[in-house]
C-alpha positions as CSV (number, residue, x, y, z in Angstrom):
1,X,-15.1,-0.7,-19.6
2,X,-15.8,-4.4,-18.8
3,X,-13.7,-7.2,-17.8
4,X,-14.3,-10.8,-18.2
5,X,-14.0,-12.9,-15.0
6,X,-10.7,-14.5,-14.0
7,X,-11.9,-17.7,-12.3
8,X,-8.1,-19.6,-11.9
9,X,-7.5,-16.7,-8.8
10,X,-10.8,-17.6,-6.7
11,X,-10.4,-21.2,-7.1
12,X,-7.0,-21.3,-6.2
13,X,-8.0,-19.5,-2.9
14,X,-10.8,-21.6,-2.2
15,X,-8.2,-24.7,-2.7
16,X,-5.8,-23.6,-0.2
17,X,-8.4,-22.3,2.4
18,X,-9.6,-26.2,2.1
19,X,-6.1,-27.6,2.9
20,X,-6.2,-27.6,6.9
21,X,-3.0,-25.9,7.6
22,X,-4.4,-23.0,5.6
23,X,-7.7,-23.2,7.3
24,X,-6.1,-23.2,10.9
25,X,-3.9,-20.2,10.4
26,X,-6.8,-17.8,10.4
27,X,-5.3,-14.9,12.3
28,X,-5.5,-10.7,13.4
29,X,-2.2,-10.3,11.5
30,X,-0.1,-12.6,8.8
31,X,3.2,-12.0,8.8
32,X,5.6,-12.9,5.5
33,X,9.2,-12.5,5.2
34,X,11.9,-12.6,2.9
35,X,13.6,-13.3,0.5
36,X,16.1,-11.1,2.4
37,X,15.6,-8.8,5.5
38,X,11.7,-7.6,4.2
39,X,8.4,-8.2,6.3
40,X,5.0,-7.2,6.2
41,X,2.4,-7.9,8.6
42,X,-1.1,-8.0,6.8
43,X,-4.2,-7.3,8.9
44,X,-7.7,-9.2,8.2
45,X,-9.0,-6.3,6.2
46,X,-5.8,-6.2,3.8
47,X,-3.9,-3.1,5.0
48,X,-0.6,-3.5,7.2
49,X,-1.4,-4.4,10.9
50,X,-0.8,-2.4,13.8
51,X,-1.3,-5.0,16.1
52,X,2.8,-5.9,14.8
53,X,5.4,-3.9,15.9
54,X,7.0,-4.1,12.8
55,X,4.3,-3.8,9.5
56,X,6.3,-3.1,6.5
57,X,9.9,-3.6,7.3
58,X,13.6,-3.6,5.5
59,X,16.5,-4.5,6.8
60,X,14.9,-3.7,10.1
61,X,13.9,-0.2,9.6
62,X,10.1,0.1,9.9
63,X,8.4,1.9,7.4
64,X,4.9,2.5,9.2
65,X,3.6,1.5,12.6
66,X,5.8,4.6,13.9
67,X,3.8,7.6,15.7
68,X,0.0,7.3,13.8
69,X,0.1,3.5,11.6
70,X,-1.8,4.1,9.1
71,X,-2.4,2.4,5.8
72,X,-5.7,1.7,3.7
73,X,-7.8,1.2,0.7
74,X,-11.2,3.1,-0.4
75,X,-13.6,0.8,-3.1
76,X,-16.2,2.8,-5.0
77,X,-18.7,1.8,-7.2
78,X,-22.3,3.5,-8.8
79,X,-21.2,7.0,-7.6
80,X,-20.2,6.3,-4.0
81,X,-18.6,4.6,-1.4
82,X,-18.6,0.8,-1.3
83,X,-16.1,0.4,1.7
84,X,-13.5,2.1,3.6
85,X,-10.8,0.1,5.5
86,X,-8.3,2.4,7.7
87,X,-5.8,1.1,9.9
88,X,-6.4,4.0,12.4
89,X,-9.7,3.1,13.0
90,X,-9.3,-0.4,12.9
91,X,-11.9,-1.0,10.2
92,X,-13.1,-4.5,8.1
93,X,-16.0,-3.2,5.9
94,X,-16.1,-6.7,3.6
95,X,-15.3,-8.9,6.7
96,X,-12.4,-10.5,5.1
97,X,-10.1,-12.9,6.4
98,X,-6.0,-13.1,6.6
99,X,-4.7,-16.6,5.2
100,X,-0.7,-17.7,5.9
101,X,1.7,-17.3,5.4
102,X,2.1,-19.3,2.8
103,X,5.7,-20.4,1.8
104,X,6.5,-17.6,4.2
105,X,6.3,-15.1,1.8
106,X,2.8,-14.9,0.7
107,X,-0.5,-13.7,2.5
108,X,-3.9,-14.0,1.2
109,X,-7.0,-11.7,2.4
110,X,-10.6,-13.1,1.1
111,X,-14.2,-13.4,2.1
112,X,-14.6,-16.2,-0.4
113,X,-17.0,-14.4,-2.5
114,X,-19.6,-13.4,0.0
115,X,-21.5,-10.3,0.1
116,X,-22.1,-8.1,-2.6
117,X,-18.1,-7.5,-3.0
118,X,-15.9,-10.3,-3.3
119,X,-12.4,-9.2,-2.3
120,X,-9.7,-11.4,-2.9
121,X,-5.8,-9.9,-1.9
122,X,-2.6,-11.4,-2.1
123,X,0.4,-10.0,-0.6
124,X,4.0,-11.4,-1.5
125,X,7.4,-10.5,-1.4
126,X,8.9,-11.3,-4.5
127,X,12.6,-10.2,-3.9
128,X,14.4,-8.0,-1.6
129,X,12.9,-4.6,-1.1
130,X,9.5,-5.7,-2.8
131,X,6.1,-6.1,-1.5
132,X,3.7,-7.0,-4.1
133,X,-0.3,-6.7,-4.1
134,X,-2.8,-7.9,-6.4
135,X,-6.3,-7.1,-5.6
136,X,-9.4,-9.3,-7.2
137,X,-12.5,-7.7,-6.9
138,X,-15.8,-9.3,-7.6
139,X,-19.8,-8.1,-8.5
140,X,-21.5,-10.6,-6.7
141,X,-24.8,-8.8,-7.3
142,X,-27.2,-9.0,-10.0
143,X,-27.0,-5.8,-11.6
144,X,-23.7,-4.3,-13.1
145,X,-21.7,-1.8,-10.9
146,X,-20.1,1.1,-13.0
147,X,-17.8,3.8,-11.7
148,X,-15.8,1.5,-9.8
149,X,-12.5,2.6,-8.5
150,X,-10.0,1.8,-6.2
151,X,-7.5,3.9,-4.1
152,X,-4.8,2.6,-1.7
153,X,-2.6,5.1,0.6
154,X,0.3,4.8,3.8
155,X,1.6,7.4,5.6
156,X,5.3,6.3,5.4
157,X,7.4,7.7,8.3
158,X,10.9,5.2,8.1
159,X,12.9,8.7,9.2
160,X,11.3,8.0,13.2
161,X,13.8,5.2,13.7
162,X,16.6,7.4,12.6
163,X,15.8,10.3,15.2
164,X,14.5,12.3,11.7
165,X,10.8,12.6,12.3
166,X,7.5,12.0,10.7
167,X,8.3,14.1,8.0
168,X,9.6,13.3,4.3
169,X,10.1,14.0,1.2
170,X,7.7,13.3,-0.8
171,X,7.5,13.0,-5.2
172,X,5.4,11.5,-7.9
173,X,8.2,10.0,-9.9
174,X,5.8,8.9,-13.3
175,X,2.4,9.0,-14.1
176,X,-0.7,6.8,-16.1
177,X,0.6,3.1,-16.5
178,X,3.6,3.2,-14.7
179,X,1.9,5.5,-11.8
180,X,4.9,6.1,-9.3
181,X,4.9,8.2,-5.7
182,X,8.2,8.2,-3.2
183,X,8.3,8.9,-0.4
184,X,12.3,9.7,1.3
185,X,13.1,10.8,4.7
186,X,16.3,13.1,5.4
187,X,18.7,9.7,5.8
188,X,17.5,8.6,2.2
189,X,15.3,5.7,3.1
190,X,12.8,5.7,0.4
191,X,9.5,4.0,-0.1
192,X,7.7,3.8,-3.6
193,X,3.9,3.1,-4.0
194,X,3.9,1.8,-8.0
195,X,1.1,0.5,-10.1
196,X,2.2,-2.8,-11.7
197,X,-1.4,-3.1,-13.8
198,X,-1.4,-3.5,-17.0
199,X,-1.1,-0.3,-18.9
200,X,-4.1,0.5,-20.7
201,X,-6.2,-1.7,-18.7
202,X,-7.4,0.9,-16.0
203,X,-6.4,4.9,-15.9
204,X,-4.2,4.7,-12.6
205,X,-2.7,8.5,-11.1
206,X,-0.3,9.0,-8.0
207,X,-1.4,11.1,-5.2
208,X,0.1,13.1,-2.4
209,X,-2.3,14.4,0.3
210,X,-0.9,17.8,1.4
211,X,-3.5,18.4,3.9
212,X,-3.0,15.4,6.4
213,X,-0.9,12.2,6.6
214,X,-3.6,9.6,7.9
215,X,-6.8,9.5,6.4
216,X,-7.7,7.3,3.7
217,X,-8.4,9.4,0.1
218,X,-11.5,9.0,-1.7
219,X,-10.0,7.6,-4.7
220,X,-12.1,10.1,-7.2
221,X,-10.3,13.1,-5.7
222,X,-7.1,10.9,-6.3
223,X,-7.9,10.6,-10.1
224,X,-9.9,14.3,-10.4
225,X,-6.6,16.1,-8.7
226,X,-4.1,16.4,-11.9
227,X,-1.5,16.4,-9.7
228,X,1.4,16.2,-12.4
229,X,5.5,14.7,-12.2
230,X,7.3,16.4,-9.4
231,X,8.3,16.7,-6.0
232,X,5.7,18.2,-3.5
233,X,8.1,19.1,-0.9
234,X,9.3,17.5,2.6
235,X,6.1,17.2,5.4
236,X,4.1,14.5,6.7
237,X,2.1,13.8,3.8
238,X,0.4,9.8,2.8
239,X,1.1,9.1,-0.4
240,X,-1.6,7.2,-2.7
241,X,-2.5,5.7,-6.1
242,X,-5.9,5.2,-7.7
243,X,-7.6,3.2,-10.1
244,X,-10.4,3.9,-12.2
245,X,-11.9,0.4,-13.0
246,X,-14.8,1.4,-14.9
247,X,-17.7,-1.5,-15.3
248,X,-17.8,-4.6,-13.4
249,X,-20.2,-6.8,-14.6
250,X,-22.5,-8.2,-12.6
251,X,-20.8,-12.1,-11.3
252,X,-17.7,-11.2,-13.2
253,X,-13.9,-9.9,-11.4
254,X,-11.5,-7.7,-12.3
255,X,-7.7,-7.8,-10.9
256,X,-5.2,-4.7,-10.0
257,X,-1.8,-5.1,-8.7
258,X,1.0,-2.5,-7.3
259,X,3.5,-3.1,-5.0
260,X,6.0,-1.3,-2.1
261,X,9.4,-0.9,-3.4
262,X,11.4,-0.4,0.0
263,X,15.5,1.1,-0.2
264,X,18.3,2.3,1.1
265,X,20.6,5.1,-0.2
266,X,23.7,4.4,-2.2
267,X,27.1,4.4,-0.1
268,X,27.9,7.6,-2.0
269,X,24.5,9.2,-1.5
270,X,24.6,8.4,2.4
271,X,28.1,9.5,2.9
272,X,26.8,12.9,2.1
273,X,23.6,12.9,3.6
274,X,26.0,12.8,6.9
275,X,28.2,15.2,6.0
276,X,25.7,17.7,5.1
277,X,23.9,16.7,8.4
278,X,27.5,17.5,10.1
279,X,28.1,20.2,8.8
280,X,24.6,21.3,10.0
281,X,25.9,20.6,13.3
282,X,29.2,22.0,13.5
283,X,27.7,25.3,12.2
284,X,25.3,25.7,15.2
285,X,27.9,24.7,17.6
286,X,29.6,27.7,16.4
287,X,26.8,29.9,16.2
288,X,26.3,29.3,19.9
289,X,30.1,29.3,20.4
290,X,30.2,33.0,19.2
């Protein structure tokens, strides 16, 4: 499939990057906040930074930068790998630059359009709990690029703080244009990775790695796994969504969006989570009693 090129998003980038507060701001890591008690601290190659202590945040519980921080995205195009930009390694393979923040809720990653991929990615926080992503990319070649696809991935490990560990558990909630994967550790903190593209406009699937928890995913295993509604159990596992873009013509963009939804149990819910968990307790202190 082809898309026609949205030129408002570039210009509107190349704007603010003019204005000389912008311009000046350049920086390892941009960090937004609210509205309410959510932060995000976006690295120059779009993922969250590790260079923050805190990288995706909610009413301060830290979602990533716990044991291994690791979040990134994985571009493909004409049946390979275009770039590969992982937080563990530290990785900027479009040398692209965090703006901000703007508003203090917005962050913008772009090189401008140079190189053969334009990458243009904004980063907001829309309400409370929600950190929002669009992604423009642009063919700045000559030639059309087909196969394109996208993947993005985190390992989320928000049950650390808690004294839970790295481990949670981990479900694709929905699949095609409302593509959803959740991630909950034992207290009930829960972390959703949902596509907010257009349905119909790309083939997007949800993805759970069961073999390791912080290496980016080729995005055409992502879309070639099948892997169907349902919960995949409780382990340190990333969870991931990918796009299948199709055809970008050659000088023209195309625009993806998802976002983080970040929450906390219900009273009721966490009331029995702690009760369960005492129970746990008071049955081993027996057992060792006897």
């Amino acid at each position: 499939m082809k898309f026609e090129m949205k030129k408002s998003h570039i210009a509107t980038v190349v704007a603010l990057a003019l204005c000389g507060t912008f311009a000046t701001a350049t920086q390892a890591a941009v960090t937004i906040s609210g509205p309410g008690p959510t932060s995000a601290s976006i690295d120059d190659a779009g993922y969250f930074s590790s260079s923050t202590v805190l990288g995706l945040s909610y009413l301060g519980r830290e979602f990533i930068n716990l044991g291994t921080p690791s979040s990134n995205w994985w571009l493909n195009a004409n049946g390979g790998a275009v770039a590969i930009a992982d937080e563990v390694t530290g990785s900027n393979p479009l040398a692209t630059v965090a703006f901000g923040p703007i508003a203090g809720s917005v962050a913008i990653t772009t090189n401008l359009g140079s190189g053969a991929w334009g990458l243009v990615e904004t980063v907001s926080i829309p309400s409370d709990g929600h950190v929002a992503v669009t992604v423009q990319l642009t063919n700045n070649t000559k030639v059309d690029a087909t196969g394109v696809q996208w993947g993005v991935g985190i390992d989320p490990d928000q049950g650390v703080p808690a004294g839970l560990g790295f481990g949670t558990t981990n479900e694709i909630l929905s699949l095609g244009g409302d593509a959803a994967v959740r991630a909950t550790s034992l207290d009930g903190w829960s972390i959703t990775l949902h596509n907010t593209t257009s349905a119909g406009a790309f083939s997007v699937a949800p993805y759970i790695d069961l073999s390791t928890c912080c290496s980016p995913v080729d995005p055409a295993t992502i879309l070639a796994s099948g892997q169907t509604a349902g919960s995949y159990g409780f382990a340190d596992n990333s969870i991931n969504l990918g796009f299948d873009i199709g055809t970008i013509a050659a000088g023209h963009s195309v625009t993806i969006g998802y976002e983080y939804i970040l929450a906390v149990p219900e009273p009721e819910t966490y009331a029995m989570l702690l009760a369960g968990l005492g129970l746990i307790g008071f049955s081993a202190r027996r057992r060792i009693g006897a």
